[in-house]
C-alpha positions as a printed Julia matrix, in Angstrom:
229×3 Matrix{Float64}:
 -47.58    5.94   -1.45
 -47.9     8.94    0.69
 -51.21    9.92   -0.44
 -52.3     6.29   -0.14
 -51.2     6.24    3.41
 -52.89    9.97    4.39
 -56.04    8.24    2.81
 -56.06    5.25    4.71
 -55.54    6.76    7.91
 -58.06    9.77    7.65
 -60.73    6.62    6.64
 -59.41    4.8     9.82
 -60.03    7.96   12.19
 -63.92    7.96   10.23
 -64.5     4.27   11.42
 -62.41    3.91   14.67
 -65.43    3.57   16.62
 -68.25    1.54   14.34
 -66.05   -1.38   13.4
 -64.43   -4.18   15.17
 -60.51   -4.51   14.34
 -59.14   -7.84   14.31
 -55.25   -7.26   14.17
 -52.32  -10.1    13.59
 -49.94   -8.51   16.06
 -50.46   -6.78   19.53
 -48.87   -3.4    17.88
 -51.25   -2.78   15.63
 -54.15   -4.05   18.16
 -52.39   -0.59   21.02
 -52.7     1.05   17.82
 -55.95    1.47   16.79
 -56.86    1.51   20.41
 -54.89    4.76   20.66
 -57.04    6.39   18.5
 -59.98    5.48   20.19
 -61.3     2.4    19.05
 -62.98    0.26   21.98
 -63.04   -3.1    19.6
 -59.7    -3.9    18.73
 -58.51   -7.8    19.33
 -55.76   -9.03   19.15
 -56.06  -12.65   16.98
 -52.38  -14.07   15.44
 -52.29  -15.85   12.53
 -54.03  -19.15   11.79
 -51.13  -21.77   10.38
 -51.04  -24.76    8.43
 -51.13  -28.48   10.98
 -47.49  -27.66   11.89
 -46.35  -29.84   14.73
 -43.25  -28.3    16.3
 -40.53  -30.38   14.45
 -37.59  -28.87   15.65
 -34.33  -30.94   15.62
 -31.29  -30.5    17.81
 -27.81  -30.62   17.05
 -26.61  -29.45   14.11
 -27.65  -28.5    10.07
 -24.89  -27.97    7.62
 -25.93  -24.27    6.51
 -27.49  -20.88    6.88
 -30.16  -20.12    4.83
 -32.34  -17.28    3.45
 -35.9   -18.21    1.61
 -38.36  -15.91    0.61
 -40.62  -15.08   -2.81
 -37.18  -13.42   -4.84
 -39.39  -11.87   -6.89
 -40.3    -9.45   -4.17
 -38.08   -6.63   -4.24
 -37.63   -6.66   -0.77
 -36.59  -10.53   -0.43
 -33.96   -9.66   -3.33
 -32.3    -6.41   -1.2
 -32.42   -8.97    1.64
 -30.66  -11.27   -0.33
 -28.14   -9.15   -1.69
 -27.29   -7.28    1.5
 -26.61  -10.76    2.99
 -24.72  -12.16    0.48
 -22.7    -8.76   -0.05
 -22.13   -7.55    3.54
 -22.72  -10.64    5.96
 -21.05  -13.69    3.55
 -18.75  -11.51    1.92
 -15.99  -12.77    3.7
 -17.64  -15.7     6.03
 -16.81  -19.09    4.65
 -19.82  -20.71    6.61
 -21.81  -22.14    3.64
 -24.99  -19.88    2.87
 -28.05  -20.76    1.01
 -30.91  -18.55   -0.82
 -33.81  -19.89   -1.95
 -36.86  -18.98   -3.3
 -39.34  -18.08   -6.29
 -38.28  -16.32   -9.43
 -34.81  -15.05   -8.47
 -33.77  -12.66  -11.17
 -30.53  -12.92  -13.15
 -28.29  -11.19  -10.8
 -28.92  -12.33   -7.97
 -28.61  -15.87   -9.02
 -25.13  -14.84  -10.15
 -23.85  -13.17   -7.02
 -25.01  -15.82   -4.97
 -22.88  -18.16   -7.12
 -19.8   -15.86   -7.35
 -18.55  -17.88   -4.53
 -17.61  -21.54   -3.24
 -19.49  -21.29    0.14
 -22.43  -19.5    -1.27
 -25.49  -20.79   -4.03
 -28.81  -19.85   -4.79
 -31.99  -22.9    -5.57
 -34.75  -20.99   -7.67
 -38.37  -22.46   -7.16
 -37.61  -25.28   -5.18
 -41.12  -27.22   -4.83
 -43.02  -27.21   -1.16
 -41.49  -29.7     0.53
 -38.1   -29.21   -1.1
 -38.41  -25.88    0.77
 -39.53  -27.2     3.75
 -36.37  -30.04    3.79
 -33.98  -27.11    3.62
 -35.71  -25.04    6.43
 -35.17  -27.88    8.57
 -31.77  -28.75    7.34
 -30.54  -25.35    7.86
 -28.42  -24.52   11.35
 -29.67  -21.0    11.02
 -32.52  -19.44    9.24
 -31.44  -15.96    8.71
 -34.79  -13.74    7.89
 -33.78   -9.99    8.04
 -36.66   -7.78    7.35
 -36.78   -3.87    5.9
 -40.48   -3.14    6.91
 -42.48   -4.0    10.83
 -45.59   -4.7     9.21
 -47.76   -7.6    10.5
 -45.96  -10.78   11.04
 -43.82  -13.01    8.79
 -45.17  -16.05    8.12
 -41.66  -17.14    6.85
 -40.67  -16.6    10.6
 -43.21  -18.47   12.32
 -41.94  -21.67    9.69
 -38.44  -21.28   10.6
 -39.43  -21.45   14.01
 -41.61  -24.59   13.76
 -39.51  -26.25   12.21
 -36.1   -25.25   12.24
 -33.6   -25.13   14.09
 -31.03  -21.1    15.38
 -33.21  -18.15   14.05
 -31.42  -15.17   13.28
 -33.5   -11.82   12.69
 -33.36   -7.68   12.81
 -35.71   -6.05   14.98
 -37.99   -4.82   11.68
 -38.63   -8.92   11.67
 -40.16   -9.79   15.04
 -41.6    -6.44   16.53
 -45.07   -6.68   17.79
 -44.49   -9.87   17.47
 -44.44  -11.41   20.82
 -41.96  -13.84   19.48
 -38.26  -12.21   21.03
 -37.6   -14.84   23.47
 -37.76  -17.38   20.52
 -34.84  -15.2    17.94
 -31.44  -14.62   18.1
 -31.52  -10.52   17.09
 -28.88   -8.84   15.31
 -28.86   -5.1    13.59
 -25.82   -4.05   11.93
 -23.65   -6.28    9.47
 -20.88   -7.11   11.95
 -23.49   -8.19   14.58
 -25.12  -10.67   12.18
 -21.6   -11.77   11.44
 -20.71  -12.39   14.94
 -23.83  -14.15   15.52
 -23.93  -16.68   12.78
 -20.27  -17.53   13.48
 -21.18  -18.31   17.3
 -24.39  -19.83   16.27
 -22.95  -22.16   13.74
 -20.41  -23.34   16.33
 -23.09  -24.45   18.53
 -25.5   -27.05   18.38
 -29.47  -26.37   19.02
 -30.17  -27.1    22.64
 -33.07  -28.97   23.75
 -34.11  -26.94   25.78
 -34.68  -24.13   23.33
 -37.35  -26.52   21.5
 -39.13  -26.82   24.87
 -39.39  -22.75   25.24
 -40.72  -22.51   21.7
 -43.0   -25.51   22.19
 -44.52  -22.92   25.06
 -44.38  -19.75   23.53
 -45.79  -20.9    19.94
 -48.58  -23.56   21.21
 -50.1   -20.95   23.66
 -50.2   -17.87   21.18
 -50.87  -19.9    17.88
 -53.49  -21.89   19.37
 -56.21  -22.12   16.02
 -59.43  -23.41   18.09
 -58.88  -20.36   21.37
 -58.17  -17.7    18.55
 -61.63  -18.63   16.39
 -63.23  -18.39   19.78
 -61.69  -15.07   19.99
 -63.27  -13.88   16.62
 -66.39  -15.21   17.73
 -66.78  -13.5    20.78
 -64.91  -10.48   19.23
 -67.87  -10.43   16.34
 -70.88  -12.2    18.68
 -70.28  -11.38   22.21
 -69.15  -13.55   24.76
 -69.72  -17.65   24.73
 -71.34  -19.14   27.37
């Protein structure tokens, strides 16, 4: 991995300047800018023809979803279920693709906690907008999490580390924790409280301006062509 990594950035220094960078977060756009590169744009993600379907009030659990298989979603998984829901009794779902043995028996070890391996598309998308709080921790800052940017379309309290959202853009729309008691605090206030209205209304701003698909081809365009007239 190391050698990978010295690789990739000595070719990066060799093509700074003769190649236009199209990044999916501002970080990585001040990145390649620091080391010199004059063509770096910034263009987020294009999404699927989500219409921001938040709903207020209240869901009737927390949830975690992710590809389990990934070995990152599982230590996710595990560090929630063994140091967050150890000893909450607010219900807690995981679910997600391929969840090996163990997990699926820790996550069933208690009454307020279960696991629902493969659950189809739009059984997934049912419990994202079911859930009171998505809870998407994250152990690497690279790009953005697509799993995020659902949760926020259409869910409703979004709990995340700072790994999760930096470079992002995306703060004012999260509830941030770091340590295990401060995601316990904040799921037990969150739970307790309804989604306000208002909170759909700042991410209707915040997500419609940045993940705009028809201004960010423009920006490829222009990034690859020149300016439009």
């Amino acid at each position: 991995m190391l050698w990978e990594s010295y690789l990739l950035k000595r070719y990066e220094k060799k093509i700074v300047n003769k190649a236009t960078f199209l990044t999916v977060t501002e970080r990585d756009a001040d990145l390649f800018k620091k080391l010199g590169c004059k063509n770096a744009t910034f263009v987020p993600l294009f999404l699927p023809d989500w219409k921001l379907d938040n709903r207020d009030g209240k869901g009737s659990f927390c949830l975690y979803h992710g590809d389990l298989s990934v070995a990152e979603n599982e230590q996710a998984a595990i560090w929630l279920l063994e140091k967050v829901f150890n000893d909450l009794a607010i219900p807690f779902v995981v679910a997600g693709k391929n969840p090996p043995q163990n997990l699926i028996k820790l996550a069933h070890s208690k009454n307020s906690t279960c696991l629902i391996a493969n659950p189809g598309e739009q059984e997934m998308q049912d419990l994202i907008t079911k859930a009171h709080i998505n809870i998407i921790p994250s152990y690497n800052s690279t790009g953005i999490k697509l799993k995020l940017l659902n949760a926020l379309y259409n869910g409703r309290h979004c709990l995340v580390n700072e790994a999760t959202i930096e470079g992002t853009g995306l703060e004012a729309a999260c509830n941030i924790a770091s340590t295990e008691q401060e995601f316990k605090n904040a799921i037990t206030e969150l739970y307790d409280n309804p989604f306000p209205t208002e909170e759909i209304q700042t991410r209707k701003q915040l997500l419609e301006n940045v993940f705009n698909s028809r201004s960010n081809a423009i920006k490829i365009v222009e990034a690859v062509w020149g300016k439009m007239t």
